[in-house]
C-alpha positions as CSV (number, residue, x, y, z in Angstrom):
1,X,-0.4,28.9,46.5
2,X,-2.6,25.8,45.3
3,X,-4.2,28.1,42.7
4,X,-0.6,29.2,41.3
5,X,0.3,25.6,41.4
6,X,-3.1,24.9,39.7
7,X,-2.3,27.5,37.0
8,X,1.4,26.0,36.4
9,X,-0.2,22.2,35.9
10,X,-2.6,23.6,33.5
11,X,-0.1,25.4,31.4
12,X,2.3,22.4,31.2
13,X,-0.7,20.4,30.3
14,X,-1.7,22.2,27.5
15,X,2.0,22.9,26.1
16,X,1.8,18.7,26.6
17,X,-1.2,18.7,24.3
18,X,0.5,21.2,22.1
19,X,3.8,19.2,21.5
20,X,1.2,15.6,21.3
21,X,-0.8,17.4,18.6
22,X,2.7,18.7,16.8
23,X,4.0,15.6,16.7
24,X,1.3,14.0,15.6
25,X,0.6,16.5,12.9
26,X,4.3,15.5,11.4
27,X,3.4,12.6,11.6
28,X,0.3,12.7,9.8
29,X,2.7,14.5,7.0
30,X,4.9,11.5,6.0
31,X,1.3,9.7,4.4
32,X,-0.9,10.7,1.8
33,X,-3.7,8.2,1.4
34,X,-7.1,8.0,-0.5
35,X,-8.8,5.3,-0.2
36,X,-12.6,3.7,-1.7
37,X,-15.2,2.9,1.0
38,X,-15.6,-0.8,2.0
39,X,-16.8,-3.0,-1.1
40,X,-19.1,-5.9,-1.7
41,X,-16.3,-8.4,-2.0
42,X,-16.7,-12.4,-0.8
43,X,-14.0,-13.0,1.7
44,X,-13.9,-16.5,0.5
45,X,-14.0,-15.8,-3.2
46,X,-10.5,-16.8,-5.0
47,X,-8.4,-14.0,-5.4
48,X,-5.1,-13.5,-7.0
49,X,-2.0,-10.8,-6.5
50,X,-1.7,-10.1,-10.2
51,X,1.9,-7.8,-11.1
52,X,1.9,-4.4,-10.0
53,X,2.9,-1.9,-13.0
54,X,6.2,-0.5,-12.1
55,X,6.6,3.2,-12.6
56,X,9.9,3.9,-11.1
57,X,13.6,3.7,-12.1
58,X,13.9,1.4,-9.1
59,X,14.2,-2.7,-10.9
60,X,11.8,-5.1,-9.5
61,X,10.0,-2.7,-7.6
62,X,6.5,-4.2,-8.4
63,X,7.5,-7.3,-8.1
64,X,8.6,-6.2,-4.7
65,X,5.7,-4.7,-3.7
66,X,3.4,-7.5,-5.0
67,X,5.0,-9.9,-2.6
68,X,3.9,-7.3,0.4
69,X,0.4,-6.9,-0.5
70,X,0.0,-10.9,-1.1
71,X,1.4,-11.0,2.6
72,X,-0.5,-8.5,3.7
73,X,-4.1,-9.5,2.1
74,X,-3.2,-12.7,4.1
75,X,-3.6,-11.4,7.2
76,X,-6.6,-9.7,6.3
77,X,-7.9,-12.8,6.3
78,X,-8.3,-13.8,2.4
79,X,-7.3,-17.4,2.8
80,X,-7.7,-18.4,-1.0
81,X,-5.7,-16.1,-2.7
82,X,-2.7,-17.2,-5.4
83,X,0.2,-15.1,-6.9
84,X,0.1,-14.7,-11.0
85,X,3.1,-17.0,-12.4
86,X,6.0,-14.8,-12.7
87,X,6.4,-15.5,-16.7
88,X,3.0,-13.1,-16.7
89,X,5.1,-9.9,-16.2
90,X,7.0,-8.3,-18.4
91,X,9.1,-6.6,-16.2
92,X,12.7,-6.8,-16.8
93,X,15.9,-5.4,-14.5
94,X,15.4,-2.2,-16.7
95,X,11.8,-1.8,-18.6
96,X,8.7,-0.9,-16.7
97,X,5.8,-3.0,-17.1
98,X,3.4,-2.7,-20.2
99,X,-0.7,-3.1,-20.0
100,X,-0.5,-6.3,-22.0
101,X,1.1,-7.6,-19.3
102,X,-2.2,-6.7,-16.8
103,X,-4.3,-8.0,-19.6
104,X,-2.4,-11.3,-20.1
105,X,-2.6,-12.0,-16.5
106,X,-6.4,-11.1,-16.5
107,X,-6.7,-13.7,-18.9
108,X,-4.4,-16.0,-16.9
109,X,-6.8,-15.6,-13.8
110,X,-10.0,-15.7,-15.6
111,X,-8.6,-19.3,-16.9
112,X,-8.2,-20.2,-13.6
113,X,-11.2,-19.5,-11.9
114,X,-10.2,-16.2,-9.9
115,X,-13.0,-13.9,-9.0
116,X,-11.0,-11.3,-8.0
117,X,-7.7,-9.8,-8.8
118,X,-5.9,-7.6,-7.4
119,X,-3.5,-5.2,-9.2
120,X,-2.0,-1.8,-9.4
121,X,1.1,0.3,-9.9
122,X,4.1,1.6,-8.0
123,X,4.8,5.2,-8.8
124,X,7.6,5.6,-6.2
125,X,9.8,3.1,-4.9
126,X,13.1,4.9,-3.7
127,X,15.8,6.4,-0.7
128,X,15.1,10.3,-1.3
129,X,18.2,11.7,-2.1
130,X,20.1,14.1,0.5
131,X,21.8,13.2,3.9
132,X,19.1,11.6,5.8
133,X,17.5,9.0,2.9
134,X,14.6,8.5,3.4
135,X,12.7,5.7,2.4
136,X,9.8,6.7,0.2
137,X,6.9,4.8,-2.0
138,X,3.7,5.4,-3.9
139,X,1.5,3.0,-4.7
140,X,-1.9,2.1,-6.4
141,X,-4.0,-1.0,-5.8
142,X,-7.1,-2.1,-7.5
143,X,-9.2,-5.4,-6.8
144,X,-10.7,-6.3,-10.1
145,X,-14.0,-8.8,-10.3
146,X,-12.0,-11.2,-13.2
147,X,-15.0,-11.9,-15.1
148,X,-16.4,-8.4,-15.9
149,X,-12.9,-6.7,-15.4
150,X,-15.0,-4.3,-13.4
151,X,-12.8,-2.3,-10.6
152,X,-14.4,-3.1,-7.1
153,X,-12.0,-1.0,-5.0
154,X,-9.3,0.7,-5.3
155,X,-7.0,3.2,-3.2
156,X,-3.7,5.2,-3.4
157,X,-1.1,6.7,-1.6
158,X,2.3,7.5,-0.5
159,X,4.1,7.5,2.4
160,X,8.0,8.0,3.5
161,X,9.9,7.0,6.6
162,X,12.6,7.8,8.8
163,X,16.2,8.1,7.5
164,X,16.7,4.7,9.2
165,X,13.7,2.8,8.5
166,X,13.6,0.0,5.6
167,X,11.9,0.5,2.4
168,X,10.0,-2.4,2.5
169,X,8.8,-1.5,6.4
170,X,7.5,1.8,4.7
171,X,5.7,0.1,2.0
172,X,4.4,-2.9,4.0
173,X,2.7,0.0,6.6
174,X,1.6,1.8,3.1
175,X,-0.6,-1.3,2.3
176,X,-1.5,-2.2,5.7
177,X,-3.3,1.4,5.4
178,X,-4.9,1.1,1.8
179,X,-6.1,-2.7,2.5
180,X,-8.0,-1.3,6.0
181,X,-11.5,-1.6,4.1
182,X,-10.9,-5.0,3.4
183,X,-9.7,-6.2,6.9
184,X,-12.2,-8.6,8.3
Protein backbone atom coordinates (compact mmCIF):
# COMPACT_ATOMS: atom_id res chain seq x y z
CA UNK A 1 0.00 0.00 0.00
CA UNK A 2 2.86 2.73 0.80
CA UNK A 3 4.44 1.80 -2.54
CA UNK A 4 1.04 2.47 -4.51
CA UNK A 5 0.71 5.62 -2.46
CA UNK A 6 4.43 6.32 -3.33
CA UNK A 7 3.69 5.76 -7.11
CA UNK A 8 0.44 8.10 -7.00
CA UNK A 9 2.70 11.13 -5.19
CA UNK A 10 5.20 10.70 -7.82
CA UNK A 11 2.79 10.95 -10.74
CA UNK A 12 1.00 13.96 -9.37
CA UNK A 13 4.34 15.48 -8.84
CA UNK A 14 5.49 15.25 -12.07
CA UNK A 15 2.03 16.21 -13.92
CA UNK A 16 2.78 19.35 -11.17
CA UNK A 17 6.05 19.85 -12.91
CA UNK A 18 4.42 19.36 -16.21
CA UNK A 19 1.65 22.05 -15.78
CA UNK A 20 4.76 24.57 -13.79
CA UNK A 21 6.84 24.07 -17.01
CA UNK A 22 3.51 24.72 -19.39
CA UNK A 23 2.81 27.57 -17.87
CA UNK A 24 5.82 28.88 -17.71
CA UNK A 25 6.55 28.11 -21.31
CA UNK A 26 3.40 30.50 -22.19
CA UNK A 27 4.72 32.58 -20.42
CA UNK A 28 8.01 32.79 -21.81
CA UNK A 29 5.80 33.27 -25.26
CA UNK A 30 4.37 36.80 -24.59
CA UNK A 31 8.40 38.32 -24.72
CA UNK A 32 10.80 38.34 -27.29
CA UNK A 33 14.01 40.02 -26.18
CA UNK A 34 17.61 40.38 -27.46
CA UNK A 35 19.67 42.08 -25.60
CA UNK A 36 23.87 43.34 -25.84
CA UNK A 37 26.09 41.98 -23.01
CA UNK A 38 26.89 44.46 -20.08
CA UNK A 39 28.93 47.55 -21.41
CA UNK A 40 31.71 49.76 -20.14
CA UNK A 41 29.50 52.60 -19.25
CA UNK A 42 30.31 55.13 -16.01
CA UNK A 43 27.28 54.90 -13.71
CA UNK A 44 28.03 58.51 -12.80
CA UNK A 45 28.54 59.79 -16.31
CA UNK A 46 25.67 62.38 -17.36
CA UNK A 47 23.21 60.77 -19.36
CA UNK A 48 20.22 61.92 -21.22
CA UNK A 49 16.69 60.12 -22.37
CA UNK A 50 16.84 61.52 -25.91
CA UNK A 51 13.12 60.96 -28.14
CA UNK A 52 12.38 57.52 -29.05
CA UNK A 53 11.60 57.32 -32.97
CA UNK A 54 8.00 56.43 -33.16
CA UNK A 55 7.11 53.74 -35.64
CA UNK A 56 3.54 53.10 -34.98
CA UNK A 57 0.13 54.64 -35.88
CA UNK A 58 -0.33 55.06 -32.13
CA UNK A 59 0.35 59.36 -31.35
CA UNK A 60 2.80 60.07 -28.82
CA UNK A 61 3.87 56.73 -28.37
CA UNK A 62 7.62 57.62 -28.02
CA UNK A 63 7.08 60.23 -26.17
CA UNK A 64 5.26 57.74 -23.98
CA UNK A 65 7.78 55.33 -23.86
CA UNK A 66 10.60 57.80 -23.24
CA UNK A 67 8.99 58.84 -20.02
CA UNK A 68 9.25 54.91 -18.92
CA UNK A 69 12.71 54.32 -19.70
CA UNK A 70 13.86 57.78 -17.94
CA UNK A 71 11.91 56.27 -14.85
CA UNK A 72 13.17 53.19 -15.27
CA UNK A 73 17.07 54.06 -15.83
CA UNK A 74 16.39 55.83 -12.52
CA UNK A 75 16.01 53.06 -10.61
CA UNK A 76 18.82 51.53 -12.10
CA UNK A 77 20.61 53.70 -10.36
CA UNK A 78 21.83 56.48 -12.97
CA UNK A 79 21.35 59.53 -10.76
CA UNK A 80 22.44 62.18 -13.38
CA UNK A 81 20.47 61.70 -16.16
CA UNK A 82 18.17 64.68 -17.96
CA UNK A 83 15.28 64.39 -20.50
CA UNK A 84 16.01 66.11 -24.12
CA UNK A 85 13.66 69.45 -24.23
CA UNK A 86 10.54 68.45 -25.82
CA UNK A 87 10.92 71.20 -28.77
CA UNK A 88 13.87 68.48 -29.92
CA UNK A 89 11.23 66.02 -31.42
CA UNK A 90 9.53 66.34 -34.22
CA UNK A 91 6.77 64.24 -33.42
CA UNK A 92 3.41 65.53 -34.00
CA UNK A 93 -0.25 63.84 -33.02
CA UNK A 94 0.05 62.31 -36.61
CA UNK A 95 3.79 62.11 -38.19
CA UNK A 96 6.33 59.73 -36.93
CA UNK A 97 9.60 61.02 -35.95
CA UNK A 98 12.41 61.91 -38.57
CA UNK A 99 16.37 61.14 -38.00
CA UNK A 100 17.12 64.94 -37.90
CA UNK A 101 15.25 64.94 -35.05
CA UNK A 102 17.89 62.16 -33.26
CA UNK A 103 20.60 64.23 -34.73
CA UNK A 104 19.39 67.59 -33.51
CA UNK A 105 19.03 66.17 -30.06
CA UNK A 106 22.70 64.67 -30.34
CA UNK A 107 23.76 67.97 -30.91
CA UNK A 108 21.57 69.32 -28.06
CA UNK A 109 23.33 66.80 -25.64
CA UNK A 110 26.69 67.12 -26.92
CA UNK A 111 26.20 71.09 -26.09
CA UNK A 112 25.32 70.20 -22.87
CA UNK A 113 27.86 68.05 -21.62
CA UNK A 114 26.05 64.49 -21.91
CA UNK A 115 28.30 61.56 -22.19
CA UNK A 116 25.74 59.29 -22.93
CA UNK A 117 22.41 59.25 -24.58
CA UNK A 118 20.07 57.11 -24.71
CA UNK A 119 17.62 56.55 -27.65
CA UNK A 120 15.71 54.25 -29.71
CA UNK A 121 12.45 53.54 -31.52
CA UNK A 122 9.01 52.09 -30.72
CA UNK A 123 7.88 49.69 -33.50
CA UNK A 124 4.66 48.64 -31.70
CA UNK A 125 2.67 50.51 -29.30
CA UNK A 126 -0.95 49.17 -29.50
CA UNK A 127 -4.32 46.96 -27.94
CA UNK A 128 -4.20 43.87 -30.56
CA UNK A 129 -7.33 43.86 -32.19
CA UNK A 130 -9.92 40.87 -31.41
CA UNK A 131 -11.99 40.23 -28.21
CA UNK A 132 -9.49 40.00 -25.53
CA UNK A 133 -6.98 43.23 -26.43
CA UNK A 134 -4.15 42.73 -25.63
CA UNK A 135 -1.70 45.19 -24.77
CA UNK A 136 1.25 44.84 -27.08
CA UNK A 137 4.78 46.91 -27.68
CA UNK A 138 8.12 46.69 -29.44
CA UNK A 139 10.77 48.65 -28.69
CA UNK A 140 14.46 49.47 -29.38
CA UNK A 141 16.96 51.27 -27.09
CA UNK A 142 20.44 52.35 -27.69
CA UNK A 143 22.85 54.20 -25.25
CA UNK A 144 24.99 56.36 -27.41
CA UNK A 145 28.67 57.76 -26.07
CA UNK A 146 27.54 61.73 -27.26
CA UNK A 147 30.90 62.60 -28.28
CA UNK A 148 31.86 59.83 -30.82
CA UNK A 149 28.05 58.98 -31.49
CA UNK A 150 29.43 55.55 -31.01
CA UNK A 151 26.52 52.89 -29.97
CA UNK A 152 27.67 51.38 -26.46
CA UNK A 153 24.63 49.03 -25.98
CA UNK A 154 21.78 48.38 -27.32
CA UNK A 155 18.73 45.81 -27.06
CA UNK A 156 15.26 45.03 -28.49
CA UNK A 157 12.21 43.38 -27.91
CA UNK A 158 8.59 42.90 -27.68
CA UNK A 159 6.39 41.74 -25.30
CA UNK A 160 2.29 41.68 -24.88
CA UNK A 161 0.08 41.23 -21.87
CA UNK A 162 -3.00 40.07 -20.60
CA UNK A 163 -6.40 41.31 -22.00
CA UNK A 164 -6.64 43.34 -18.78
CA UNK A 165 -3.31 44.53 -18.18
CA UNK A 166 -2.25 48.38 -19.03
CA UNK A 167 -0.15 49.27 -21.86
CA UNK A 168 2.21 51.20 -20.15
CA UNK A 169 2.55 48.09 -17.35
CA UNK A 170 3.52 46.02 -20.52
CA UNK A 171 6.02 48.44 -21.67
CA UNK A 172 7.49 49.54 -18.27
CA UNK A 173 8.26 45.47 -17.66
CA UNK A 174 9.55 45.59 -21.50
CA UNK A 175 12.36 48.06 -20.37
CA UNK A 176 12.80 46.73 -17.00
CA UNK A 177 14.07 43.56 -19.13
CA UNK A 178 16.24 45.36 -21.82
CA UNK A 179 17.93 47.84 -19.15
CA UNK A 180 18.95 44.43 -16.89
CA UNK A 181 22.74 44.88 -18.12
CA UNK A 182 22.80 48.22 -16.87
CA UNK A 183 21.17 47.58 -13.35
CA UNK A 184 23.77 48.28 -10.73
Amino acid sequence: MNESKRRRQSAMAGIKTLLFAGALAALAACSTIDVAPRAELDRNARWAVLPLANHTETPQAGARAAAIVEGVLRTRGIGDLVRAPGNLGAETLFEPQDAQAIDKALAWARGAGIRYAVTGSVSEWRYKVGVDGEPAVGLTLQVIEVASGKVMWTATGGRSGWSREALSAVAQKLVRDLTQPLAR
